[in-house]
C-alpha positions as CSV (number, residue, x, y, z in Angstrom):
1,X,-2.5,-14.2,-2.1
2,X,-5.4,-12.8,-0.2
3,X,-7.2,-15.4,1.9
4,X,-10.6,-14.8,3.9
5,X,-10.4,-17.2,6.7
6,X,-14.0,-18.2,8.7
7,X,-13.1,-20.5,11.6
8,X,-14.8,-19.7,15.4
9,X,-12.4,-22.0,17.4
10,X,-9.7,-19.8,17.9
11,X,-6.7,-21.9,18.8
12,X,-7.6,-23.3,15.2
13,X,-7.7,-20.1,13.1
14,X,-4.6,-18.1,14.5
15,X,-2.7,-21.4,13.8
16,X,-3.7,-21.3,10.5
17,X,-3.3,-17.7,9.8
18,X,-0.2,-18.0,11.2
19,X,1.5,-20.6,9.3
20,X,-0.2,-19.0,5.7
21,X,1.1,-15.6,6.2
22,X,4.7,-17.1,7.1
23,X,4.9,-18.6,4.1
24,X,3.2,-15.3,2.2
25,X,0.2,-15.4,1.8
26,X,-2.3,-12.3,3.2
27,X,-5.2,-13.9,5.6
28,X,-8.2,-12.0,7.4
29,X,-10.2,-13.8,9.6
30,X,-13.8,-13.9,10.7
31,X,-15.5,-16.1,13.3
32,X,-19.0,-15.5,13.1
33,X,-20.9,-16.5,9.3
34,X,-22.9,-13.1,9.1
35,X,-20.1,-11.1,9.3
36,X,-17.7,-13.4,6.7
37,X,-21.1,-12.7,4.8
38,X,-20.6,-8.6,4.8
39,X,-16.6,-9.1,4.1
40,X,-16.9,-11.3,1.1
41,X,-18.0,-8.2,-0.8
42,X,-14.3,-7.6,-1.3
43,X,-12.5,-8.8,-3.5
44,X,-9.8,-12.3,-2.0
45,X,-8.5,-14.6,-3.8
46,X,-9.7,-18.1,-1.5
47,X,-12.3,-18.9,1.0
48,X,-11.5,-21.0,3.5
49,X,-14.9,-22.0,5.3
50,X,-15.6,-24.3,8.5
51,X,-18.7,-26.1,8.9
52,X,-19.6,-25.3,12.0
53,X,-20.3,-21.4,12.7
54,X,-22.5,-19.2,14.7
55,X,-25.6,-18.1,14.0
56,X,-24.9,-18.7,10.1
57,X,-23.1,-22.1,9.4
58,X,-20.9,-22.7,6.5
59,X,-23.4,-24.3,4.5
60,X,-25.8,-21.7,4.6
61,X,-23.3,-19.0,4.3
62,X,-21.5,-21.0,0.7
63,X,-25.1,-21.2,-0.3
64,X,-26.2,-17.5,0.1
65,X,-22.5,-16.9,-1.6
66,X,-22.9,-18.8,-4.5
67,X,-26.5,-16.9,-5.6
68,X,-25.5,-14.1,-5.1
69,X,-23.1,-15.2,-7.7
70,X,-19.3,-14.8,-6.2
71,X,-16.9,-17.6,-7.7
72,X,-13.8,-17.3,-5.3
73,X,-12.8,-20.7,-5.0
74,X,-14.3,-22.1,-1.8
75,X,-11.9,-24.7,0.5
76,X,-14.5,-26.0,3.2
77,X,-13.2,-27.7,6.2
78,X,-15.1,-30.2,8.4
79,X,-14.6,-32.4,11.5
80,X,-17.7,-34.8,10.0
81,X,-15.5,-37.8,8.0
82,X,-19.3,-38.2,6.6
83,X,-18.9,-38.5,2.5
84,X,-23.0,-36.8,2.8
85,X,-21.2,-33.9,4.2
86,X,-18.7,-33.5,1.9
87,X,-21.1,-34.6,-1.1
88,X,-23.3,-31.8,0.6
89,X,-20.4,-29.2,0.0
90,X,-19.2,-29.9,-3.2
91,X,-23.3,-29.8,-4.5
92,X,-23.4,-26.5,-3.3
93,X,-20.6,-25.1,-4.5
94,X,-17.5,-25.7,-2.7
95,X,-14.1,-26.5,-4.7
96,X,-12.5,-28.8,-1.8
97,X,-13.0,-29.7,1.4
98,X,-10.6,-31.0,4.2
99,X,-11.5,-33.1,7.1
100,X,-9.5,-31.6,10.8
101,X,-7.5,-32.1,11.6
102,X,-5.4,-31.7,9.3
103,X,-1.4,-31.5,8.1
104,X,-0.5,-28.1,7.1
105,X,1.2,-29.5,4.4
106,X,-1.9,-30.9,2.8
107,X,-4.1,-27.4,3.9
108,X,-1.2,-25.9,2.0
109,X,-0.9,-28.1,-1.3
110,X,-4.9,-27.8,-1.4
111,X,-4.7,-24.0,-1.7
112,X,-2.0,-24.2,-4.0
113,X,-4.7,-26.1,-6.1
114,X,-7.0,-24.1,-6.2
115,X,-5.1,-20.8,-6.5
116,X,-3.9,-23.0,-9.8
117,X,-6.9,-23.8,-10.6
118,X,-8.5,-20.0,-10.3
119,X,-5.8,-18.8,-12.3
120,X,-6.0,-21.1,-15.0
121,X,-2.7,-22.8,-14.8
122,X,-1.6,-26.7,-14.1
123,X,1.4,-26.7,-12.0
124,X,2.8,-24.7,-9.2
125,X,5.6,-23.0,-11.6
126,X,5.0,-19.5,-13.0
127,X,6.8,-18.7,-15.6
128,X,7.6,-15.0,-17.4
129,X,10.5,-14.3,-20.0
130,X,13.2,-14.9,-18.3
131,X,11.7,-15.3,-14.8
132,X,10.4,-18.5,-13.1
133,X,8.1,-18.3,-9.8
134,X,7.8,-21.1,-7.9
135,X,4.9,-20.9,-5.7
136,X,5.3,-24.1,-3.5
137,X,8.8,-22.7,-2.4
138,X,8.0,-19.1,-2.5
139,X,11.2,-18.5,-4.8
140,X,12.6,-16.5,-7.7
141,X,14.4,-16.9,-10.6
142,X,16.2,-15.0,-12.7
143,X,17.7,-16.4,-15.3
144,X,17.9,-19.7,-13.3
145,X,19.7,-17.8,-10.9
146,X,18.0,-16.9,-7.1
147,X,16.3,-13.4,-6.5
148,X,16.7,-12.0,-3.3
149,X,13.3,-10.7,-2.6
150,X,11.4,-10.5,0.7
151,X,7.8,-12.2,1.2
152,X,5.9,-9.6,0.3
153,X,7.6,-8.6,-2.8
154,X,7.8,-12.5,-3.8
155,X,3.8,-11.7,-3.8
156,X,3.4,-8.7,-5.4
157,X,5.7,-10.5,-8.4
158,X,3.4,-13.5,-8.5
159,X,-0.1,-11.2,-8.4
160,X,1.1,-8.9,-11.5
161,X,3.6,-12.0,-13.2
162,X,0.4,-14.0,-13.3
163,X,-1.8,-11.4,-15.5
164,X,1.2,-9.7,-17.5
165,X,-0.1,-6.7,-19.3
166,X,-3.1,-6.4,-16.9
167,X,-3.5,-2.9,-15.2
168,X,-3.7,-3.3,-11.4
169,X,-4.7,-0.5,-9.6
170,X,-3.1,0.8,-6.3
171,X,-6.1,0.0,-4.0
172,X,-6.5,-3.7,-5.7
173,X,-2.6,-4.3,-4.7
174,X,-3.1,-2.9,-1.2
175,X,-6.2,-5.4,-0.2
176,X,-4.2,-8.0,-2.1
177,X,-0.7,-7.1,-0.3
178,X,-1.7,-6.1,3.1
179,X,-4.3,-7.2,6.0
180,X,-6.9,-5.0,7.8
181,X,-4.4,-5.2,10.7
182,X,-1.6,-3.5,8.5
183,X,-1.7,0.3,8.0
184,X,-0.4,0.7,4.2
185,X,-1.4,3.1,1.7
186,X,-0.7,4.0,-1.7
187,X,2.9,5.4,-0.9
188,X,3.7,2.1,0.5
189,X,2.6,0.2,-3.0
190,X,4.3,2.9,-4.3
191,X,7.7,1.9,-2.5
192,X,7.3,-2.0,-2.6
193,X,7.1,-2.0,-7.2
194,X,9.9,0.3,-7.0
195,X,12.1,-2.1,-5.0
196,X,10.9,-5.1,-7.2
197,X,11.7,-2.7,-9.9
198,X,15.5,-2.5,-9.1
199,X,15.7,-5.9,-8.3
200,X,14.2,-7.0,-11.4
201,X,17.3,-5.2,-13.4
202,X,18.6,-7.7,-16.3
203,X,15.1,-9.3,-16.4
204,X,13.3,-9.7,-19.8
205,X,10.2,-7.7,-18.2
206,X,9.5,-4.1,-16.7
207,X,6.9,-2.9,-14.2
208,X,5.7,0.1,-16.0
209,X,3.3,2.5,-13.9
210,X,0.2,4.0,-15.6
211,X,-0.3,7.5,-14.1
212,X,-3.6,7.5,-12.5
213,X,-4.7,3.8,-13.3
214,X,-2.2,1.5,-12.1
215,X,1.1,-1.0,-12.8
216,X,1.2,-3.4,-15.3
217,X,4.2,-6.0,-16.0
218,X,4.8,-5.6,-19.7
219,X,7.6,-8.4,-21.6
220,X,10.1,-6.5,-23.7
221,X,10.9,-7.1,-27.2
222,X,14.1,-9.0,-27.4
223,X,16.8,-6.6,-29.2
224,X,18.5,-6.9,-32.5
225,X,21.8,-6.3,-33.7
């Protein structure tokens, strides 16, 4: 998923971004609050918010977010063990908080949470016909049997296998799929469904594209005879 990181201690955030986009998910990150404040007009999935910022501090920054009406979940995270701190964050609009430092395993299962929770679904299995996504392991089934997809396409399958019948546009996959760092473009969308495509042979859904609006993932109609 796509995760908008705001952390100014370096050592801090590329050790986070690092271990989220090993195990697939797409982070961007920004160290100063204003400019967090200008990115946030795009569309990610999670916030993940420190405290302590320049010249705009989390706080401030959650608060300006919330009027202005975005509800991306919001994980906060704070060296202050302080419950008025974390009271403080929940009151104005945060959806968890974590105290550093921190286990990635918990920073992991808290995101899985709240990705959960955002999408409207109670455990970390996703399942589709005959397809089961398992989003703490990053793994695919087919037919209880193991798909051999790469990270990214494990992603793509989880954004559309999440929404089936939903139309997702080229543009919305890219920012979802890829990092201001990468270089991709609607060829390369283009080229990752039809790979996920082939490898989802046998399965009880297709990727179907939409000339000029997008993909959707549609479940077929078991046959008779």
């Amino acid at each position: 998923m796509r995760i908008l990181l705001v952390e100014d201690t370096a050592d801090v955030a590329e050790a986070i971004v690092a271990h989220l986009t090993r195990i697939g998910h797409t982070v961007e990150w920004q160290s100063n609050g204003h400019e967090a404040a200008r990115m946030v007009a795009d569309p990610y999935d999670l916030l993940i918010l420190d405290v302590m910022l320049p010249q705009q501090d989390g706080f401030s920054l959650l608060r300006r977010l919330r009027e202005k009406g975005l509800n991306t979940p919001v994980l906060m995270l704070t060296a202050c063990a302080e419950i008025e701190e974390r009271v403080r964050a929940l009151d104005l609009g945060a959806d968890d908080y974590l105290i550093k430092p921190f286990d990635f395993r918990e920073l992991e299962a808290r995101i899985r949470v709240l990705l959960r929770r955002s999408g409207g679904d109670s455990t970390n299995l996703l399942s589709c016909a005959n397809l089961s996504i398992d989003r703490k392991s990053r793994t695919v089934l087919l037919d209880g049997m193991p798909l051999d997809l790469t990270r990214r396409e494990v992603t793509l399958l989880e954004i559309i296998a999440a929404r089936p019948g939903r139309i997702f546009g080229k543009d919305e996959l890219m920012d979802r799929l890829f990092s201001v760092d990468d270089t991709p473009n609607a060829n390369t969308v283009e080229q990752y469904v039809a790979r996920l495509r082939k490898k989802l042979s046998g399965a009880a859904v297709e990727i179907r594209t939409l000339r000029g609006l997008g993909y959707q993932l549609v479940l077929l109609a078991p046959a008779h005879g």
